[in-house]
N, C-alpha and C positions, 0 to 999 in steps of 0.2 A: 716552511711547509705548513699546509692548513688543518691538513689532518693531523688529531692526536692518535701519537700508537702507544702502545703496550710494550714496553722493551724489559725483557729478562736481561740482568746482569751476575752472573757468576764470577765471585769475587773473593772469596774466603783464603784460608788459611796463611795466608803471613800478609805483615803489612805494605807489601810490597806489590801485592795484588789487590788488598782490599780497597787501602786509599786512592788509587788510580779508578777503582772500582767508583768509589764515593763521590770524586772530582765529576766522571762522566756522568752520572746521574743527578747531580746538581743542573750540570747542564742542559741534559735533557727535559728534567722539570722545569726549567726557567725558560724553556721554550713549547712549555706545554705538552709535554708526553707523560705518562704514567709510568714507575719505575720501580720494580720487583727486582732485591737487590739476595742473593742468592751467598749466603757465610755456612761455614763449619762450624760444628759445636768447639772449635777452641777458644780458648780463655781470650786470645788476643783479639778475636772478631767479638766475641759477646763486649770485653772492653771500650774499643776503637767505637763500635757501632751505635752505643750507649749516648754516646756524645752527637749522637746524628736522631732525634725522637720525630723527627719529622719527614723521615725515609723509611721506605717498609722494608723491613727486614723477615728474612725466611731461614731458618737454620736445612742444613739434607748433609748425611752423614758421607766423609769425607774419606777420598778411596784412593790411599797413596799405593801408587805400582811398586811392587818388589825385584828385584832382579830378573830376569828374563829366566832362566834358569832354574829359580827358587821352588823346593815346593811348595811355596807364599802361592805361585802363581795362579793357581785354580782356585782356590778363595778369593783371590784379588778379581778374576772375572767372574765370576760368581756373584759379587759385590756391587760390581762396576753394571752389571746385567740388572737387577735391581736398583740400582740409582736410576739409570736410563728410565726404568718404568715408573719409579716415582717421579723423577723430571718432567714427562709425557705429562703426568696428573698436573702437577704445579701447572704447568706451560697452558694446559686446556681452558684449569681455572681462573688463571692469570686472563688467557685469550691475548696470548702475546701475540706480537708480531714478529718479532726480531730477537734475539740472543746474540749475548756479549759473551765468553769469555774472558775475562783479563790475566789468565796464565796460568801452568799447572795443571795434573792431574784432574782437580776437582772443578774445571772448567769441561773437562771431557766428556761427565756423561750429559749435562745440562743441553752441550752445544750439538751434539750426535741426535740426542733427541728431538732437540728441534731441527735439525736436518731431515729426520724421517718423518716427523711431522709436515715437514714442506716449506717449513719458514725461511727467514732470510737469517742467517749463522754467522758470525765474526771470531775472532780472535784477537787478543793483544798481544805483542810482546815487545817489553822494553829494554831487552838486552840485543848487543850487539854479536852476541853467539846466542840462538832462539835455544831453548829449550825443548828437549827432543818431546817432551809431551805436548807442548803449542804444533811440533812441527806432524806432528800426528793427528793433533785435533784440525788441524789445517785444512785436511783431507775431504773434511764434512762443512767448509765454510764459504762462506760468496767471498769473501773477500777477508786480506789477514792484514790489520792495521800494527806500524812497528813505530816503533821509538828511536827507531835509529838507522838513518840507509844501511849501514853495514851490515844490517838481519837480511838484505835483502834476498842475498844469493842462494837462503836456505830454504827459501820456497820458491822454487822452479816454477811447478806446475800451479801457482794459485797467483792472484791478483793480488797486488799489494799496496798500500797508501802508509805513506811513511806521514803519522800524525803529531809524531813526537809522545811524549809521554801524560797525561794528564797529572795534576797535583790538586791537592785540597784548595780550594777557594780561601782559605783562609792564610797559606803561605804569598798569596799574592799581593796580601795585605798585612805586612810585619809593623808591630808596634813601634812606637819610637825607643834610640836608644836606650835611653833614662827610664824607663817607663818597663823595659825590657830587662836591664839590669836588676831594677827594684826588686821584681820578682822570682828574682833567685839569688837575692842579696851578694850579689859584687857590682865594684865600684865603677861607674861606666865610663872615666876619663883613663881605663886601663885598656891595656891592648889584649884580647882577649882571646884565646884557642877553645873552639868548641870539639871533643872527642866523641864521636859517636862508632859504634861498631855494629852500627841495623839489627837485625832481628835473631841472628844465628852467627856463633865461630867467633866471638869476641872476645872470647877470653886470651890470647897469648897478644892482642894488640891493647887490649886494658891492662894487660901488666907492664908493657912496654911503657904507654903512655903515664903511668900513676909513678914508673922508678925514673921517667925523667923528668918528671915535675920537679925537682932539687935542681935539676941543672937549667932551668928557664931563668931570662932576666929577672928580678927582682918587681920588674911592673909588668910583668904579665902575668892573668889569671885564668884560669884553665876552666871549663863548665863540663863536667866528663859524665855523658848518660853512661852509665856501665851497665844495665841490664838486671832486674832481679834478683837476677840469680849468682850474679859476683859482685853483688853491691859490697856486700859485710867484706870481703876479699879486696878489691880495690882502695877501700874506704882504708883498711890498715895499712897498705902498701903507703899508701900515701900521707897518712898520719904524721901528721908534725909540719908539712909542706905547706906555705902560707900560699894565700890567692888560692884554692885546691878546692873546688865546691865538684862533690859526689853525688849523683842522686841515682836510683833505681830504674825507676822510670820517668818519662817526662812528656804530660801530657799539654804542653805547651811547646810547641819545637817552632811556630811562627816567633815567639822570645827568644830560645834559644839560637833561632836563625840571625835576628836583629840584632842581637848583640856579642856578633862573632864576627873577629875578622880574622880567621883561618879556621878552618874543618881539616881534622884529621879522621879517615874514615875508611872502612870499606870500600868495597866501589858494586853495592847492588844497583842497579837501574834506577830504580827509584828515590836513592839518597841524592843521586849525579843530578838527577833533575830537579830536586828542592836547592840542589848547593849551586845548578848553573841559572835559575830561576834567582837567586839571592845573590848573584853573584860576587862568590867567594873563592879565593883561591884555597887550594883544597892539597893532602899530602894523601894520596889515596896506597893501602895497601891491603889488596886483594885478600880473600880467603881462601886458602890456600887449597881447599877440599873442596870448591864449588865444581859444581856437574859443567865439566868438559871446559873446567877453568876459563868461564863465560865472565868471572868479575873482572877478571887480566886484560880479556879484552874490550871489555869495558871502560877500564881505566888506561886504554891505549890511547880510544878516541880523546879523552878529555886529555891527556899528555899531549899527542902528539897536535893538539889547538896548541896548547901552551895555556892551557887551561890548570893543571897537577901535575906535581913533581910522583911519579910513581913508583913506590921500590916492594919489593915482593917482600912477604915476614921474615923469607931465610937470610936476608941482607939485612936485617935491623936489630940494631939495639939501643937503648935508653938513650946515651950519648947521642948518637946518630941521627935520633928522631928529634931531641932537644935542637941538636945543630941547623937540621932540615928547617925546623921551625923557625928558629932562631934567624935564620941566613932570608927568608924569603920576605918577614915584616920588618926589617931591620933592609931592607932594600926597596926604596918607596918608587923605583920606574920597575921593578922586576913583579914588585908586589901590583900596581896599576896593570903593567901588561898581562898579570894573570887572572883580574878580575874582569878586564876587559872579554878578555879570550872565554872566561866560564858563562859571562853574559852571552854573547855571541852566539852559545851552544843549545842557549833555552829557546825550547818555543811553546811560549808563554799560554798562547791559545789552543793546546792539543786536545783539550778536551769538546771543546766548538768542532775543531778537525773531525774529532770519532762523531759526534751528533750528525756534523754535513754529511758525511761519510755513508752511514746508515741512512739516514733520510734519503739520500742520492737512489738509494739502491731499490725503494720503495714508493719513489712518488710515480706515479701514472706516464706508461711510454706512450 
């Protein structure tokens, strides 16, 4: 496309929306459009976005919905009513064209605004159960790009382009092993389990994981992001466990990707797609609280490829999960066919897809 436009993207509050966020905006600037990238004052967006100095960032204060019923609810509109009108202002000064959403609440008032303004409005969403706030902001958009056909069914009445998910530029480009070991000092001719529990609800699958590190073979070493906030907690659990590297946070997940050959993890959207993207066999177990238990079915579609062995937390314990592990790299055609199968499920170029996508919607009929 010859014209550059102005694309607003609303992309804050978990990393689950922002990096997808980050991915499509790369893209769009590498194709010469201007990109107004739209976070929450939370810690994990001022974080994440720190490491991107060459993308314009905007903070607008983030307006999570309370129960329908709540007397939350008339502040929450109240709230939401004013984001809209600061939206409008960004959007003018911006002289956007277009607006993204990439999912959630605080994609709503951004994309609403730019519907009444008259622009051209999108949505993302990467799970295979949409999230009833996408399926709302829907409402106000040209068109709703998904990460998964199975979202399809849940917007009837909108147009839909299944683009897959985007991923950071720099997951596509994993260091080499040796090189990736180094910098989290374990030993890279080791078979390695990478634990990660994403952004929310980690804690009963970090305990799990840290009491069966005693039961793993003697050559496999474990790389377990536990999270902030159960770092000190996991870190003792695990205490005395050789091969056992803890760390807090981990702003290098392209290393931690390249030198893993199993992920034990949730199953948010956005983890499935950095692990089918690196293709690794994966023991995925849901979070048990997510909204309309969208990670379950998440982790259907990569099971039922033959992609993850999937078991819900109320069937697991330490043993069980060591076994899982234990049984799937210790079987070298069961462990090929499931790396195959996580390949199979990336689509590597999804954020080219959202760019085409948009562009499509706006070049001259």
């Amino acid at each position: 496309m010859s014209k550059s436009l102005n694309i607003l993207i609303a992309c804050g509050g978990t990393g689950g929306h922002l990096f997808p966020g980050i991915a499509v905006a790369e893209a769009l600037r590498a194709r010469g459009h201007e990109v107004l990238l739209l976070i929450s004052e939370k810690k994990v967006d001022a974080e994440a976005s720190a490491k991107y100095p060459h993308l314009r960032f905007e903070m607008v204060a983030a307006v999570a919905k309370p129960p329908t019923l709540s007397p939350r609810m008339l502040p929450f509109l109240l709230k939401t009513w004013r984001a809209v009108g600061n939206c409008k202002a960004i959007l003018r000064g911006f002289k956007a064209d277009a607006v993204l959403g990439m999912g959630g609440f605080t994609s709503l008032p951004p994309v609403y605004a730019g519907h009444k303004l008259g622009l051209r409005t999108f949505i993302h969403d990467s799970n295979a159960r949409p999230g009833r706030a996408n399926v709302l902001t829907s409402r106000f958009c040209t068109q709703a790009f998904l990460g998964l056909d199975a979202a399809k069914a849940f917007f009837p009445q909108r147009e839909t382009v299944t683009t897959g998910t985007p991923v950071r530029p720099e997951i596509m480009h994993l260091p080499d092993r040796e090189q990736a070991a180094a910098s989290f000092g374990l030993d890279p001719t080791k078979t390695t389990i990478l634990v990660t529990g994403g952004s929310q609800g980690a804690r009963r699958l970090n305990e799990l994981s840290a009491e069966a590190a005693g039961k793993l073979p003697p050559d496999t070493q474990v790389l377990h992001i536990a999270g902030a906030l159960d770092f000190e907690r996991v870190s003792q659990i695990a205490n005395g466990c050789a091969n056992y590297k803890v760390l807090g946070f981990c702003d290098q997940m392209p290393a931690a990707y390249a030198v893993a050959d199993l992920v034990i993890a949730r199953a948010g959207a956005s983890s499935l797609t950095e692990i089918a993207i690196c293709g690794q066999p994966s023991i995925l177990v849901p979070y048990p609280y997510a909204a309309d238990d969208h990670q379950t079915r998440n982790a259907e579609v990569f099971a039922s490829a033959g992609a993850a062995e999937l078991i819900q937390e109320r069937d697991l314990d330490a043993e069980k999960l060591a076994s899982m592990a234990t049984a799937i790299l210790r079987d070298l055609p069961t462990y090929k066919r499931m790396a195959k199968a996580a390949r199979a499920l990336a689509i590597p170029d999804a954020a080219e897809r959202v760019c085409a996508a948009i562009e499509a919607t706006l070049q001259p009929s």
